[in-house]
C-alpha positions in Angstrom: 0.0 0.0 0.0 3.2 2.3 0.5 6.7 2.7 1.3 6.9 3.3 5.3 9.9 5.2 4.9 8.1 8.6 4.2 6.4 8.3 7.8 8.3 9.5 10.5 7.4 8.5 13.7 7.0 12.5 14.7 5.2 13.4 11.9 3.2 10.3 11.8 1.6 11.2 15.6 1.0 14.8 14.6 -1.1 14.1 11.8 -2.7 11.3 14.6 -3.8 14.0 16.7 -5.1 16.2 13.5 -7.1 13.6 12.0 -8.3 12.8 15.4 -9.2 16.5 16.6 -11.1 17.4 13.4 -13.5 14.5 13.7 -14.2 15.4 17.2 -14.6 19.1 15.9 -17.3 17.9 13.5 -19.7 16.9 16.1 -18.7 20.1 18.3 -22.7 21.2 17.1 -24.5 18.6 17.5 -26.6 18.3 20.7 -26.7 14.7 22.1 -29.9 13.5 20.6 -28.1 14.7 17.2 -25.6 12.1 18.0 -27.7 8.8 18.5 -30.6 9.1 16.2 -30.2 7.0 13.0 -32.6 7.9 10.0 -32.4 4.8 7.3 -30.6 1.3 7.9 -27.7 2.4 5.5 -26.9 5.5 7.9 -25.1 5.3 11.5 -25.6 8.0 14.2 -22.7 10.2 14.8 -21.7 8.7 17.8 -20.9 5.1 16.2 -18.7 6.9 13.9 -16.9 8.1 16.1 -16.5 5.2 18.3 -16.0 2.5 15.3 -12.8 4.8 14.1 -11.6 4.9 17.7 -12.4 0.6 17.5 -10.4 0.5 14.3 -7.2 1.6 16.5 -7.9 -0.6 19.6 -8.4 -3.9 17.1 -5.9 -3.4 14.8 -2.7 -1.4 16.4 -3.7 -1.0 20.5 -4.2 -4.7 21.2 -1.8 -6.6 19.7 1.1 -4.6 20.1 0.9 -2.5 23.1 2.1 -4.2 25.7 -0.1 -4.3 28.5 -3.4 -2.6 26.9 -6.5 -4.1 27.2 -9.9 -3.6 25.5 -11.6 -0.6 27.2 -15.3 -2.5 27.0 -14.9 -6.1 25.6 -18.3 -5.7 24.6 -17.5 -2.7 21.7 -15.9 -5.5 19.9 -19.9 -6.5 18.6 -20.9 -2.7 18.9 -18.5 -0.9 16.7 -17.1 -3.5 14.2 -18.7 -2.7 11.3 -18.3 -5.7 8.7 -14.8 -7.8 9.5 -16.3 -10.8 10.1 -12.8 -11.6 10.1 -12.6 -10.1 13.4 -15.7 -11.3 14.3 -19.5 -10.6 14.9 -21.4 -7.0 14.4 -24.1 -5.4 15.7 -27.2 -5.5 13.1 -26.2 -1.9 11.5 -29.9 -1.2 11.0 -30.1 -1.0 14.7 -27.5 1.2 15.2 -29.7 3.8 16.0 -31.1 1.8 19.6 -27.4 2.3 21.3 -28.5 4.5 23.5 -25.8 3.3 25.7 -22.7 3.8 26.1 -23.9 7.6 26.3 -22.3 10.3 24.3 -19.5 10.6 26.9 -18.6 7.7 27.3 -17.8 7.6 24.2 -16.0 10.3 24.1 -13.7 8.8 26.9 -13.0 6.2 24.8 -11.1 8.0 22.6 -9.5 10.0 25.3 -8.5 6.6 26.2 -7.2 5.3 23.0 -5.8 8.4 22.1 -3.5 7.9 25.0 -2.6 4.8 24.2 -1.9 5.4 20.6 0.7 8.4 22.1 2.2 5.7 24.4 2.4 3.3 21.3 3.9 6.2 19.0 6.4 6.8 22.0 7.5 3.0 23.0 7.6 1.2 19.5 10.8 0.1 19.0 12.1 1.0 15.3 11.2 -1.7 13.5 8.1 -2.5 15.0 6.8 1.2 14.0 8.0 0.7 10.7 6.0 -2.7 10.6 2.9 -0.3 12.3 3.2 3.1 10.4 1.4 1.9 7.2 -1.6 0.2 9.4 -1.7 4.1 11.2 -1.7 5.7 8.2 -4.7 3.1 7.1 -6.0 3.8 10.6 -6.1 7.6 9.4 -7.5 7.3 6.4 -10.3 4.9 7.4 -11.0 8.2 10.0 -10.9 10.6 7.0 -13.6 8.6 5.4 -15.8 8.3 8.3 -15.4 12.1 8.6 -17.3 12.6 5.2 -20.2 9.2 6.6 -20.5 12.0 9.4 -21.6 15.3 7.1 -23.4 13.0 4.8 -25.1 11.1 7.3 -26.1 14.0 9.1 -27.3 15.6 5.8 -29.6 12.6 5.7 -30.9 13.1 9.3 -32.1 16.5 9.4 -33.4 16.2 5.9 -36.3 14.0 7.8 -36.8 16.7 10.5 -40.1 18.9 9.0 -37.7 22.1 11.1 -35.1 21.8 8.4 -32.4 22.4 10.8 -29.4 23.9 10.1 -26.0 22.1 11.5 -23.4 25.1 10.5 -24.3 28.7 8.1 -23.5 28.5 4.6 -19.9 31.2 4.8 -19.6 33.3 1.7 -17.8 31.9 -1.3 -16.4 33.7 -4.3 -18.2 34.6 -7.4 -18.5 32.0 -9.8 -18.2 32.0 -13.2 -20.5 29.4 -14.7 -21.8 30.6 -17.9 -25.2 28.7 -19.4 -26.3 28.5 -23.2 -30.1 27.8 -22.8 -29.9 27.4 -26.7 -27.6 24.3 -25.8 -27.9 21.2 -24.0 -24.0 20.6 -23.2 -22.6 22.8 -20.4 -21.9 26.6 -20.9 -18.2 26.3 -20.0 -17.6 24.3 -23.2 -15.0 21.2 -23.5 -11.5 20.7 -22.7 -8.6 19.4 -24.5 -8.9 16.5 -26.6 -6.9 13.5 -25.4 -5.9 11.5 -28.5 -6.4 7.7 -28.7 -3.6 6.2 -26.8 -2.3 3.7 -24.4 -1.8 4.9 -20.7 -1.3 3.9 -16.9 -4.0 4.3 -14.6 -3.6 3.2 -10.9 -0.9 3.8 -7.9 2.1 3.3 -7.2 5.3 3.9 -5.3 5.8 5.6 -2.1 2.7 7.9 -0.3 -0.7 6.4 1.0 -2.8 4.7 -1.4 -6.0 2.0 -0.8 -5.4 -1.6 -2.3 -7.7 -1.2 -4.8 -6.6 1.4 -6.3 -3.3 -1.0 -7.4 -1.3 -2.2 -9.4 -0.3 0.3 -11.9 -1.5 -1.4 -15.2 -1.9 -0.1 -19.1 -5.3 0.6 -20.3 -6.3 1.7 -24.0 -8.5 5.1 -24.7 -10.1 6.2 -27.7 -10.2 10.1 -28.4 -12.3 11.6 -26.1 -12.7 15.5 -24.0 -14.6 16.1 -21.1 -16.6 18.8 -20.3 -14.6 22.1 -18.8 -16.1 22.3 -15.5 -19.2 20.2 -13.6 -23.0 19.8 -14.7 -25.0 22.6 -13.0 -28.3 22.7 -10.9 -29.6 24.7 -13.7 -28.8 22.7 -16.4 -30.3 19.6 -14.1 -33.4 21.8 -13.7 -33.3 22.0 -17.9 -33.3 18.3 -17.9 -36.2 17.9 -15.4 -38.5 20.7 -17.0 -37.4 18.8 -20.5 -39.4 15.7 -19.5 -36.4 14.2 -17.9 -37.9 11.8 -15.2 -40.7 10.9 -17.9 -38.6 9.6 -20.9 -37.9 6.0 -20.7 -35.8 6.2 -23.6 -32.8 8.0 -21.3 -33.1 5.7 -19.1 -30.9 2.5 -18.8 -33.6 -0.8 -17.8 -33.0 -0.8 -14.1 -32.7 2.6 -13.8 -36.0 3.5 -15.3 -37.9 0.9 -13.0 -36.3 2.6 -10.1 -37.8 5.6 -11.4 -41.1 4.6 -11.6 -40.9 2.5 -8.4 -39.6 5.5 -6.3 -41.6 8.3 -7.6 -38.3 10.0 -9.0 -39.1 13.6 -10.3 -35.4 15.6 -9.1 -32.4 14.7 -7.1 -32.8 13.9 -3.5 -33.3 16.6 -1.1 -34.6 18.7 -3.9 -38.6 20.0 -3.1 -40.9 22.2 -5.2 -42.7 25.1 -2.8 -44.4 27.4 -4.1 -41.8 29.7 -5.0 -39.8 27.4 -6.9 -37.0 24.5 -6.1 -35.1 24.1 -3.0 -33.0 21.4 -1.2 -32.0 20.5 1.8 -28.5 21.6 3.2 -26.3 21.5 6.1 -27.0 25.2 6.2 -31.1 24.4 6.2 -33.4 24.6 3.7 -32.4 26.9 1.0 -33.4 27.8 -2.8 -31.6 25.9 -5.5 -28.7 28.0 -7.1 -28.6 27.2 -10.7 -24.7 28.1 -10.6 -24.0 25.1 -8.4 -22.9 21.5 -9.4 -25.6 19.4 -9.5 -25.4 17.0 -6.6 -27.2 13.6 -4.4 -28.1 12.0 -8.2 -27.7 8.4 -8.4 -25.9 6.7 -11.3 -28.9 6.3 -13.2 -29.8 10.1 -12.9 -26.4 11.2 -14.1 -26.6 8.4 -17.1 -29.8 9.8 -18.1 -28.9 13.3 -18.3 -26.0 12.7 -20.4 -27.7 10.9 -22.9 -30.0 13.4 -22.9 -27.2 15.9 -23.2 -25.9 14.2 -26.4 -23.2 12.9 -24.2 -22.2 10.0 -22.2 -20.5 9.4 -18.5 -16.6 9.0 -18.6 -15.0 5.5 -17.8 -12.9 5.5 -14.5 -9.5 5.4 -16.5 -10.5 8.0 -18.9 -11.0 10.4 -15.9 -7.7 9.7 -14.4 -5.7 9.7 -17.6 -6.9 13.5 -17.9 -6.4 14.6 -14.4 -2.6 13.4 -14.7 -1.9 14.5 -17.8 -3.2 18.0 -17.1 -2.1 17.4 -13.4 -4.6 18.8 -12.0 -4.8 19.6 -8.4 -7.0 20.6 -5.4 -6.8 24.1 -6.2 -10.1 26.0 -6.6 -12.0 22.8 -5.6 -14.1 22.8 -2.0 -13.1 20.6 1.0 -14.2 19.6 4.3 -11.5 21.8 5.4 -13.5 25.2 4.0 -17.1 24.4 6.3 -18.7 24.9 3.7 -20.3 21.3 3.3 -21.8 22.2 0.1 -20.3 22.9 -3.8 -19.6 25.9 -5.0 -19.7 27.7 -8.6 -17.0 26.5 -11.1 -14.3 29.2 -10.6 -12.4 31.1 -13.5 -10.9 28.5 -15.8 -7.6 28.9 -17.1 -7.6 28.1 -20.8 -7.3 24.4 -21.5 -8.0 23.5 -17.5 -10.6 21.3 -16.3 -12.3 22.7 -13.2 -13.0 21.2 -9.7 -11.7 18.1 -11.0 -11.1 17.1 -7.0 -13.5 18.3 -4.6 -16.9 19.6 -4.5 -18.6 16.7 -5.9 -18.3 13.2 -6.2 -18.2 12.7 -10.0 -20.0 9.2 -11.4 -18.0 7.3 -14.4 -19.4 4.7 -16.4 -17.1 2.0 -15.2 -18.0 -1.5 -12.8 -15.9 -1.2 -9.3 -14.0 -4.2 -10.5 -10.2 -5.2 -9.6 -7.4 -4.2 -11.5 -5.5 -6.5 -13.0 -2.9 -8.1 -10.3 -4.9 -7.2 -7.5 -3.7 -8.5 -3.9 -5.9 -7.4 -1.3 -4.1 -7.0 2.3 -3.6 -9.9 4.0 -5.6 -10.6 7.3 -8.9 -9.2 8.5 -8.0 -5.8 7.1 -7.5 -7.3 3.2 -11.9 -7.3 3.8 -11.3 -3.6 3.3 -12.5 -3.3 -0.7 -12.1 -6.1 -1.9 -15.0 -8.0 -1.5 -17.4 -5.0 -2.1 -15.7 -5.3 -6.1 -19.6 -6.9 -7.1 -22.9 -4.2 -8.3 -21.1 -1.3 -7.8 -20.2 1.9 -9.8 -17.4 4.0 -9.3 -16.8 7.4 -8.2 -13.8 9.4 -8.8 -12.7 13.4 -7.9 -13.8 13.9 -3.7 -16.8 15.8 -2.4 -17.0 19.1 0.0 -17.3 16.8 2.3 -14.2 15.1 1.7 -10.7 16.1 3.7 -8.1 17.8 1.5 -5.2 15.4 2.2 -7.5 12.3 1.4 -7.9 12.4 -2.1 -5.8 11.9 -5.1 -6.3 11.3 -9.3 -6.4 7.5 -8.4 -8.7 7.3 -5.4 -11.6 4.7 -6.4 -15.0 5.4 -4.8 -17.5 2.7 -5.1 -21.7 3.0 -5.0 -24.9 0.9 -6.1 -26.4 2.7 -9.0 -29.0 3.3 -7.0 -29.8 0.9 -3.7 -33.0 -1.2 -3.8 -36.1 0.2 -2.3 -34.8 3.8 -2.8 -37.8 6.4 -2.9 -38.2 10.1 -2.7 -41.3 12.6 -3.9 -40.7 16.6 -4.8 -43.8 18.5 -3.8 -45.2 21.5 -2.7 -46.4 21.5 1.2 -49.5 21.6 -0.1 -49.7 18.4 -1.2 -48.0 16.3 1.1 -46.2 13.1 0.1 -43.7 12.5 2.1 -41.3 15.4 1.4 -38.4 13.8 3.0 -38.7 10.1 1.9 -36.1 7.6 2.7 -33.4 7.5 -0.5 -30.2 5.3 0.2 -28.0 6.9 -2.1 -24.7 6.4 -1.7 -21.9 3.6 -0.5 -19.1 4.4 1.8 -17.2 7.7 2.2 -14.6 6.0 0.2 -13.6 2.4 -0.4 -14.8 0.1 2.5 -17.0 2.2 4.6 -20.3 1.6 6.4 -22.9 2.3 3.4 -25.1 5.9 3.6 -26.8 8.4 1.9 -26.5 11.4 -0.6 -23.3 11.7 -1.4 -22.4 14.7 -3.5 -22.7 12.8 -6.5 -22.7 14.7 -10.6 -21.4 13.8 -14.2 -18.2 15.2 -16.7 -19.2 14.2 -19.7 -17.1 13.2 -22.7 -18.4 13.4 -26.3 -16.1 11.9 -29.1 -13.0 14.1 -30.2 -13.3 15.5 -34.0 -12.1 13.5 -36.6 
């Protein structure tokens, strides 16, 4: 997964305590009900999240190789494994939401308690035992990143039920954008990048720095000519697609995407609601008007399929979205983090001639490709090789981050994985006064990243690529 050398032991336990401070800092707002209520059976209340990453440390680091630790509560070894059956037996996750116990501050003292550990660990390792551990804390810190995101999307998800709309943190300003929309056009105002020529490139990781299993070996892939859109689909150009007939064409639709349709009511993206005065959606900031300016976001697969066809375009494989983030080396510049607060996408910024914007960040970006292996894939070895692996079956994958999704975390190679659209998904747009459930249920969304607890909405749009002139 990496070459240990890059992680001093110093450096190593500072980013520890960052990783670990800023997931405590997300639930800083949230009262203590916020923390144990669970609102679908692919969702988990704040509180496991934090006590499953704080589990993750114990299982794998705390236990079997600091000497003389011992598990705080033998009984969180059920509660807060999430699926190593490796490791042994979970907790139904639909019941997550019943924990009432251990309270909020004892879980909290857990951490305290494994944090203080982990410095005693980070301090007593002998040399080559830490550089044996280093790559399983770095893992460790990771696997927290991820549950970070499961946090803002999960909450997301619970207040969107509350009829109050609550608000978790204020929207803070942004800068102008500079989205541009043809309404004589169905492809995107900002136009199309470069065209990358028919070739053979490497996708996939490699060498030293963090990377997930999946997301190796390095391997050759072959691309026809192809460009992508300059900059992400917008709620506006969404809204074109809707007031087009969108959600009542079946001839957009791929088969299984149309019956999900049809057997959840689909007439906009989740969390989206016709009032009287127009659309709005549901944010981490409350309730608010949709702002045609902004990407597009919580579509399934299906949804982003359909608007691309309808677009005269299609959705990008995985490797041709990686081949032009590295050869245009793009970076996380201009694109939104968790680190801003903003918890929602922004406007495409200006674009520099021949640059693709908010390539990472903002939104989770849907290709057209299976989450299947690479070729030469070796999960790890051990309980923790259940980490992607055997998720690699009915899933789509995701590439880019999310504004919900930690700076450091992502890369041109990071592999998100999600059901087109989970069974039994649902959702209704209406106006109060007519009162189907305005905030159905809608799993929509896998794991913050490879290998996480399944939930809902993530931030989830199209780039699409037409074929290159001839």
């Amino acid at each position: 997964m990496e070459n240990p050398a890059h992680l001093s032991r110093d450096t190593l336990e500072a980013t520890y305590l960052r990783v670990r401070a800023a997931t405590a800092a997300l639930c800083e707002p949230l009262s203590p009900e916020d923390h144990v209520a669970q609102s679908m059976p692919d969702a988990s209340p704040a509180k496991w999240h934090l006590a499953h990453t704080t589990w993750f440390f114990e299982t794998f680091l705390l236990c079997p190789h600091l000497e003389g630790y011992s598990a705080a509560v033998p009984e969180y070894a059920v509660l807060f494994n999430s699926y190593y059956q490796g490791v042994g037996p979970q907790f139904h996750r639909p019941h997550r939401g019943l924990l009432t116990r251990p309270t909020v501050a004892e879980v909290r003292a857990y951490r305290e308690r494994v944090d203080a550990a982990m410095r005693r660990l980070f301090a007593s390792a002998p040399d080559a035992l830490f550089r044996e551990l280093a790559p399983r804390i770095e893992l460790g810190l990771h696997h927290e990143e991820q549950h970070q995101e499961l946090i803002v999307t999960d909450l997301l998800h619970l207040f969107s039920r509350n009829p109050l709309d609550p608000v978790y943190r204020p929207l803070p300003p942004r800068a102008a954008g500079t989205v541009t929309r043809d309404p004589a056009s169905r492809t995107t105002g900002g136009g199309f990048g470069p065209v990358f020529p028919s070739a053979v490139t490497e996708v996939g990781a490699s060498g030293p720095g963090f990377f997930f299993d999946n997301e190796a070996p390095k391997h050759k892939t072959y691309s026809g000519a192809f460009q992508l859109s300059r900059r992400l689909v917008t709620a506006g150009e969404y809204r074109d697609f809707i007031d087009d007939g969108g959600y009542t064409r079946p001839d957009l639709w791929l088969s299984d995407g149309w019956a999900a349709v049809r057997a959840g009511a689909w007439t906009a993206p989740l969390y989206w609601r016709k009032d009287e005065g127009g659309w709005t959606m549901m944010t981490l900031a409350g309730r608010r008007p949709v702002d045609p300016d902004e990407p597009v976001c919580h579509v399934s697969h299906y949804e982003a399929d359909a608007f691309a066809r309808w677009a005269g375009a299609r959705l990008p494989r995985e490797d041709e979205w990686e081949r032009a983030a590295r050869e245009l080396k793009v970076t996380p510049e201009g694109g939104t983090f968790l680190e801003s607060a903003r918890f929602h996408p922004a406007p495409a910024p200006t674009l520099r001639d021949g640059a693709l914007s908010q390539m990472l960040g903002d939104v989770w970006e849907w290709t057209a490709s299976a989450y299947l292996p690479y070729p030469g894939f070796q999960p790890l070895p051990g309980a923790l090789g259940e980490y992607n692996g055997k998720f690699m079956s009915g899933q789509m994958v995701l590439r880019g981050g999310s504004c919900a999704t930690p700076r450091r975390h992502i890369r041109p190679s990071y592999r998100n994985f999600f059901p087109p659209a989970p069974a039994g998904s649902s959702r209704a747009s209406a106006s109060p006064a007519t009162p189907p459930d305005p905030h159905p249920e809608r799993p929509a969304k896998h794991r913050s990243s490879p290998g996480m607890t399944p939930h809902v909405a993530r931030q989830d749009v199209l780039r699409r690529p037409v074929p290159a002139p001839e």
